[in-house]
C-alpha positions in Angstrom: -61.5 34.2 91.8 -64.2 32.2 90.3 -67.6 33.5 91.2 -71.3 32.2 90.0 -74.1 34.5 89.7 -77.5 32.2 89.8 -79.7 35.1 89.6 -81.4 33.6 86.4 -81.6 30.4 87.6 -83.5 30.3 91.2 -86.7 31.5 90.0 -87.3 27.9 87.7 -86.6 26.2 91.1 -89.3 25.7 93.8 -88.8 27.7 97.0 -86.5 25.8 99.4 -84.9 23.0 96.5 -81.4 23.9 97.0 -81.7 23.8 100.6 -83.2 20.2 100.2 -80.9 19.4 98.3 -78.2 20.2 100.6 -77.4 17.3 102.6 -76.8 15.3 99.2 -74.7 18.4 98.0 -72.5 17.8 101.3 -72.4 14.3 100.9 -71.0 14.1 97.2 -68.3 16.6 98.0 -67.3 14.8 101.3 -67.3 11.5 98.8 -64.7 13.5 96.4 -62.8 14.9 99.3 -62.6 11.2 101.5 -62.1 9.3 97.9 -65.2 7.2 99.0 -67.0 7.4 96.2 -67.3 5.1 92.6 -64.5 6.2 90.7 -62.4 7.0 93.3 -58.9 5.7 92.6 -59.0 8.2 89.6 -58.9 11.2 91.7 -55.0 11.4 91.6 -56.1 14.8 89.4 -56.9 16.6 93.1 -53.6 15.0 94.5 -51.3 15.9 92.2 -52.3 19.8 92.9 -52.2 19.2 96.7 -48.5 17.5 96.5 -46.7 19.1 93.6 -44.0 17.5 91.9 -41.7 20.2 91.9 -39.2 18.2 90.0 -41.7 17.4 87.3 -42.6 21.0 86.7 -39.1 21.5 86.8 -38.3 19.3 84.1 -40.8 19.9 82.0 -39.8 23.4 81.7 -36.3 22.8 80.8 -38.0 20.5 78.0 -39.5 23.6 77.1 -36.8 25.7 76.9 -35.2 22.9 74.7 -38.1 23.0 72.1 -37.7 27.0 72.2 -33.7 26.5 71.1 -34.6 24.1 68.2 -38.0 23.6 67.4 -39.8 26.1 65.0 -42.9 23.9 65.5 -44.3 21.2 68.3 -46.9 19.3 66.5 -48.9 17.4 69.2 -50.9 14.1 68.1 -53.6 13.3 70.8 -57.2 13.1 70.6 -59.8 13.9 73.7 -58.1 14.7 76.7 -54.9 14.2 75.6 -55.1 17.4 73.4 -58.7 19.3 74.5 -57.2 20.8 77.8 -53.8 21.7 75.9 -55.0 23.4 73.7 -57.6 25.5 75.4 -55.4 26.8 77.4 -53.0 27.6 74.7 -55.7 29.1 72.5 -56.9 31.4 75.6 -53.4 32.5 75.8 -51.9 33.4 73.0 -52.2 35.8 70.3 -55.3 35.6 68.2 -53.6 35.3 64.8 -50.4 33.1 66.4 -49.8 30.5 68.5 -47.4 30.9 70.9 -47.2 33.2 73.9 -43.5 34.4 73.3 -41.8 35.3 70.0 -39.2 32.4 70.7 -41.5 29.7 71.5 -42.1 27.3 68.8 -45.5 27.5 67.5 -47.5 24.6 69.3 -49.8 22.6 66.4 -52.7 19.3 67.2 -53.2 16.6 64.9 -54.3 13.5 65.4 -57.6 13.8 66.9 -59.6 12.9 63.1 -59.5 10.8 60.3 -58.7 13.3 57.7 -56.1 12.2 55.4 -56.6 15.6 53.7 -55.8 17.5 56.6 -53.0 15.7 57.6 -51.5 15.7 54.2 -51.8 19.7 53.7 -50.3 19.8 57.4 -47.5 18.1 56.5 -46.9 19.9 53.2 -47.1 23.1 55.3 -44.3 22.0 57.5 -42.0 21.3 54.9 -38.7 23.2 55.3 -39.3 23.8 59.5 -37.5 22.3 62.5 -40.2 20.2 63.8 -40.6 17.7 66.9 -43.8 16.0 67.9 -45.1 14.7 71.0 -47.5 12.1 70.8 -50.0 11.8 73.6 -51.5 8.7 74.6 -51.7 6.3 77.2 -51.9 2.8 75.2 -50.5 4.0 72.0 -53.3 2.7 69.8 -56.2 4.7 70.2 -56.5 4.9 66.3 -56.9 8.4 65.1 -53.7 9.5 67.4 -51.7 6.0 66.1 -52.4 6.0 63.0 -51.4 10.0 62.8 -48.7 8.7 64.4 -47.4 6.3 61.7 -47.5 8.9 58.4 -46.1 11.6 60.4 -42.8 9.2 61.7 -42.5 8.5 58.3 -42.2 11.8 57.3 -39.9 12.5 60.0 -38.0 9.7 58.5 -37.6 11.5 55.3 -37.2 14.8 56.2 -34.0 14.4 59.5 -31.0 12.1 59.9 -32.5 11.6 63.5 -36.0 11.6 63.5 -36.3 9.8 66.6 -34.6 12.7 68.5 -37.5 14.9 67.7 -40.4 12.7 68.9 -41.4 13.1 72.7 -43.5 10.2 74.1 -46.2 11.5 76.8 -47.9 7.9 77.7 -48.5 5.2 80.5 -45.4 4.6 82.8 -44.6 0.8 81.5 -47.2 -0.9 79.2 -48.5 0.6 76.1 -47.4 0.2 72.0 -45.5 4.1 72.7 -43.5 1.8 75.5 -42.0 -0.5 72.8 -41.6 2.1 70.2 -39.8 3.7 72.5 -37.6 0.6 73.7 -37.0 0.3 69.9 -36.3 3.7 68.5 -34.8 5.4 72.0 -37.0 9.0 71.2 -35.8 12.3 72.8 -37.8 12.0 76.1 -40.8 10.4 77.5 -43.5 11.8 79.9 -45.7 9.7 82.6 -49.6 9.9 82.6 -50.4 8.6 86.1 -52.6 5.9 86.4 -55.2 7.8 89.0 -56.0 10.6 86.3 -58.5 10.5 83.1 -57.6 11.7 79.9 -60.3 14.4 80.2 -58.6 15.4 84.2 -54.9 15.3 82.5 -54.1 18.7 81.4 -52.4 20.0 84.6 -49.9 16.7 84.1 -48.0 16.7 81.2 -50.1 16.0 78.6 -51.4 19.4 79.0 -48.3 20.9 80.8 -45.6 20.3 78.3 -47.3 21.6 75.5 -48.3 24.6 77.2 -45.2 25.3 78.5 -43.7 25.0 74.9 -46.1 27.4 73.8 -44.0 30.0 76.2 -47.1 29.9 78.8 -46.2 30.1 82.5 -47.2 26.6 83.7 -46.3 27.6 87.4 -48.6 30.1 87.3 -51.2 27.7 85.7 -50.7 25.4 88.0 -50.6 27.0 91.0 -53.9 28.5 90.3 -55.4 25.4 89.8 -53.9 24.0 93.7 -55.0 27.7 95.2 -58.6 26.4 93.8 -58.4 22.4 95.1 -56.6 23.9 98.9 -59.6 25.7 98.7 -62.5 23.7 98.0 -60.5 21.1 100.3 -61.5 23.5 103.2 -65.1 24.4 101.8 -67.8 24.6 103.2 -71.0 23.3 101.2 -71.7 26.7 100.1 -68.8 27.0 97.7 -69.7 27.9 94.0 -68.5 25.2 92.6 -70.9 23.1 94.6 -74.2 25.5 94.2 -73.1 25.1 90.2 -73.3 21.5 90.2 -76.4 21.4 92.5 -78.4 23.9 90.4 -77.5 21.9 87.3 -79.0 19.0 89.0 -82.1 20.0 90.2 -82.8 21.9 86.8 -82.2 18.3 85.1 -84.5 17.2 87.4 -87.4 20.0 86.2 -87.1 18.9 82.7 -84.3 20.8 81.1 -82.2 18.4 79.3 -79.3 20.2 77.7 -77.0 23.0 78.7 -74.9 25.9 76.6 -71.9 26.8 77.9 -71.8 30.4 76.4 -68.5 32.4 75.9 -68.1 36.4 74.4 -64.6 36.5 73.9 -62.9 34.1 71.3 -60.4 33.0 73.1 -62.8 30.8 75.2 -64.0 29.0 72.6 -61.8 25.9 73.1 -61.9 26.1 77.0 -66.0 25.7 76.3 -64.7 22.4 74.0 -62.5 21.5 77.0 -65.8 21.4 79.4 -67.8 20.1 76.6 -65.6 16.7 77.2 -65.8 17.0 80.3 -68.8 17.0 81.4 -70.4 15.2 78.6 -67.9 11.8 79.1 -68.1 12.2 83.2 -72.2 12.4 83.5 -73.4 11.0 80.4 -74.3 7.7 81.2 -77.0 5.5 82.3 -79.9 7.5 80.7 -78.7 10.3 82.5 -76.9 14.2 82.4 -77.2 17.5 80.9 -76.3 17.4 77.0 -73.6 19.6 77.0 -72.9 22.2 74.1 -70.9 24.9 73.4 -71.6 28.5 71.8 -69.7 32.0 71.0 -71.5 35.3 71.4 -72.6 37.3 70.0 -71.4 35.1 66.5 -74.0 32.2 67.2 -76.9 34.8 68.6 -77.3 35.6 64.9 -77.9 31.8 63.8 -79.4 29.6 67.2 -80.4 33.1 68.9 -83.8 32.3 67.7 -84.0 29.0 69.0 -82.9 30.1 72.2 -85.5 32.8 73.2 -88.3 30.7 71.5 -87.4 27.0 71.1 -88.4 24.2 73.1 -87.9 25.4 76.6 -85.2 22.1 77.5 -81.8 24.6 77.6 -80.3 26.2 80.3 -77.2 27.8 79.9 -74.1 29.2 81.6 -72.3 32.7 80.7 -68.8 32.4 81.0 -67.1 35.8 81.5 -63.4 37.1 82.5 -63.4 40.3 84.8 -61.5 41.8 82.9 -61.5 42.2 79.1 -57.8 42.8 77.6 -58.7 45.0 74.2 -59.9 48.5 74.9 -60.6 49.5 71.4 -62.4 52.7 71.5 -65.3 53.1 69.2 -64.5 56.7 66.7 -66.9 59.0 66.2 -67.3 60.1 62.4 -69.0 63.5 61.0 -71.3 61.9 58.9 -73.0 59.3 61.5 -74.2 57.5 58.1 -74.8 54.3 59.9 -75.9 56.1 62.7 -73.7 54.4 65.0 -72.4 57.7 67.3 -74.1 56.9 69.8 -71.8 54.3 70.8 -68.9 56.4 70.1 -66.5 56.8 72.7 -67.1 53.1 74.3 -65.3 50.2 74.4 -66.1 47.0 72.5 -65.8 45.4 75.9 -68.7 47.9 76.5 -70.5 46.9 73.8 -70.3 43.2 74.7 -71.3 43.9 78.4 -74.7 45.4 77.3 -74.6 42.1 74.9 -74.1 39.9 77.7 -76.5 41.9 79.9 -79.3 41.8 77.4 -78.9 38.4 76.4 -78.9 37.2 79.6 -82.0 39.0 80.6 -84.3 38.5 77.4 -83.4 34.6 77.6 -84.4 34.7 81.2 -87.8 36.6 80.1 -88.2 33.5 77.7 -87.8 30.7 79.9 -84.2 29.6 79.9 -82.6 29.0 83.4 -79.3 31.1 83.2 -76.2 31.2 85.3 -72.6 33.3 84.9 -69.6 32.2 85.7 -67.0 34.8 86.4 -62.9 34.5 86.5 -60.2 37.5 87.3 -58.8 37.7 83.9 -58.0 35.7 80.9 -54.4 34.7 82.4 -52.9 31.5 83.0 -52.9 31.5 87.4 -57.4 32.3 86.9 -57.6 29.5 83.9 -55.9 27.3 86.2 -58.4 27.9 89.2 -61.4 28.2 86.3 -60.2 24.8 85.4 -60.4 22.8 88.7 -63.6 24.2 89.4 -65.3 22.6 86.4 -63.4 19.3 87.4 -64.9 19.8 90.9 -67.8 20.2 89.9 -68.6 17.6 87.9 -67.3 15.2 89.9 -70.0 16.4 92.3 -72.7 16.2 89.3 -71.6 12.8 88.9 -72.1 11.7 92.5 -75.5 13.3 92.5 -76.5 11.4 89.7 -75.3 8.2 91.2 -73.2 7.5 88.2 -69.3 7.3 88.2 -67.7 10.5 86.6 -64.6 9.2 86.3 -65.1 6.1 83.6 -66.1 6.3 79.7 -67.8 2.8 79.2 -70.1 4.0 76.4 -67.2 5.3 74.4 -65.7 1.7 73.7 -69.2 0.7 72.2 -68.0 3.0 68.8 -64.5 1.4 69.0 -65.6 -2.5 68.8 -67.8 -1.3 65.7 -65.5 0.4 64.1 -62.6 -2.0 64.6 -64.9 -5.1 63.4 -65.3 -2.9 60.1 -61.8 -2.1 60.4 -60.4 -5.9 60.3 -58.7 -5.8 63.6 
């Protein structure tokens, strides 16, 4: 269960806000729930957990166990949504030093979310000699960086299989689109529908998020299933649901002055998850002058280079802690005769002990120093909580959005960069 803790946080508010604020709170949910607010023919993200497509999930997973018989590596070309949710997931989930959650799964690779010719050169050259298949992931075909990643790595395909077109998956828009008439040409090994009602940045429980995950050898059922326990449920809540405080206490500290918040993770497997929200939130409120800037840290790593900045800085940060229950390692600490570097005291603890009391501390001295804190909390770094963690950040922000008065659901600042870079381009 995901659970907020806004201990931290209630004391920078005046007495009584949030319960001001509650009518508004009410009425941005009820617009998310009703579909009766901007945006709201993009909320096929909530529908599609309320109505599975058994089928889909069914096939999907058959694809899956396809790519486990004769792939050694998926390499997935996407950029924003169409590879941030994916991977997240598939980082949180398996092992730190591989990348799939089963010893058969192919291991599940991203590219095409730069412009490094470098990268994708030494990528290449590293794949020499392995059965690979790619699934490229977008939903016109020519957003650049994915397209053009697209082109050198068919090419190489070409050289490298007799069939290369039997090794590329499509995952893009149901008729239109330059993947489309690839497709029509080529005939590649199977093709994927993003609906229309769902953003790039709400996709990953559709299968540009489900079929690499599920290649990776992750459960997507129970992924998926978490994440409709967590819509059911805030489709019967009540305004006093987590989800709803978080996005109200994120507004009204916006509203005192605080300009920019830090989603904070201790265990390394979050990191990408905090990338994931860092997209979301940034694209879905960050518009018309207004939103929380949202960045991303790992702790204790980064306490030891912005930790400064953040118990003294300019006093514009709030930040949110976000913890599993329960913490997978239990490396014990050793105790040693000599004690030279005086650590026994901590012998016989855990590390997750160790990042508790760092959590605990940090949490408490930033508080002391004037930054508005909140902690999320999920059961367990598994794929039915990530689901549920997930939906409640789309929730969420959707809510943040309507409280803004801006539309969470559209991007139209990002197409400002594209015309630029395209007139430079030639096109």
């Amino acid at each position: 269960m995901v659970q907020l803790n806004d201990t931290n946080a209630r004391s920078f508010l005046d007495d009584g806000a949030l319960d001001t604020l509650q009518p508004e709170v009410d009425a941005a949910h009820r617009a998310v729930l009703d579909k009766s607010g901007a945006g709201s023919e993009m909320l096929g993200w909530r529908d599609l957990l309320l109505d599975p497509d058994h089928d889909l999930l069914d096939d999907i997973e058959a694809t899956a166990e396809h790519l486990k018989d004769e792939a050694d590596v998926l390499l997935c070309l996407g950029i924003g949504g169409s590879y941030l949710g994916a991977r997240a997931v598939i980082n949180a989930l398996t092992p730190y030093l591989g990348a799939s959650a089963s010893a058969d799964a192919p291991e599940v690779r991203f590219a095409g979310y730069q412009t490094s010719g470098a990268y994708l050169n030494e990528l290449l050259e590293d794949l020499e000699g392995e059965s690979v298949y790619v699934n490229v992931i977008s939903k016109s075909g020519t957003t650049l960086e994915t397209a053009l990643s697209f082109r050198v790595v068919r090419n190489w395909l070409e050289d490298q299989y007799e069939n290369p077109a039997g090794r590329i998956l499509i995952t893009t828009d149901k008729d239109q689109g330059a993947l489309n008439a690839l497709n029509d040409a080529h005939g590649f090994h199977k093709k994927y529908v993003i609906p229309d009602d769902v953003g790039g940045r709400f996709s990953v429980l559709t299968p540009v998020g489900l079929l690499p995950i599920a290649a990776a050898g992750i459960d997507i059922r129970a992924f998926f299933n978490g994440a409709a326990a967590a819509c059911e449920e805030l489709d019967d809540a009540d305004v006093n649901h987590d989800a709803l405080r978080y996005a109200a206490l994120r507004y009204l500290l916006l509203q005192n002055g605080y300009d920019v918040e830090t989603l904070a993770v201790f265990e390394p497997k979050l990191r990408n998850v905090g990338r994931w929200w860092q997209q979301l939130f940034g694209e879905s409120e960050g518009k018309e002058d207004k939103g929380l800037f949202p960045t991303v840290a790992q702790y204790t790593t980064d306490l030891h280079s912005i930790g400064q900045y953040m118990q003294q800085g300019q006093r514009t940060i709030i930040e949110t802690f976000l913890l599993p229950e329960e913490d997978p390692g239990d490396l014990r600490i050793p105790e040693t005769d000599h004690n030279v570097d005086d650590l026994n005291y901590v012998a016989g603890k855990s590390m997750a002990d160790v990042t508790q009391a760092a959590y605990d501390g940090t949490a408490q001295a930033h508080a002391d120093g004037g930054v508005p804190n909140v902690t999320i909390t999920f059961d367990e770094i598994a794929p039915g909580p990530l689901g549920e963690l997930l939906h409640f950040f789309e929730h969420a922000v959707a809510v943040g959005g309507y409280l803004l008065d801006v539309n969470p659901f559209n991007q139209p600042g990002v197409e400002d960069y594209k015309r630029e870079m395209y007139d430079r381009l030639g096109r």
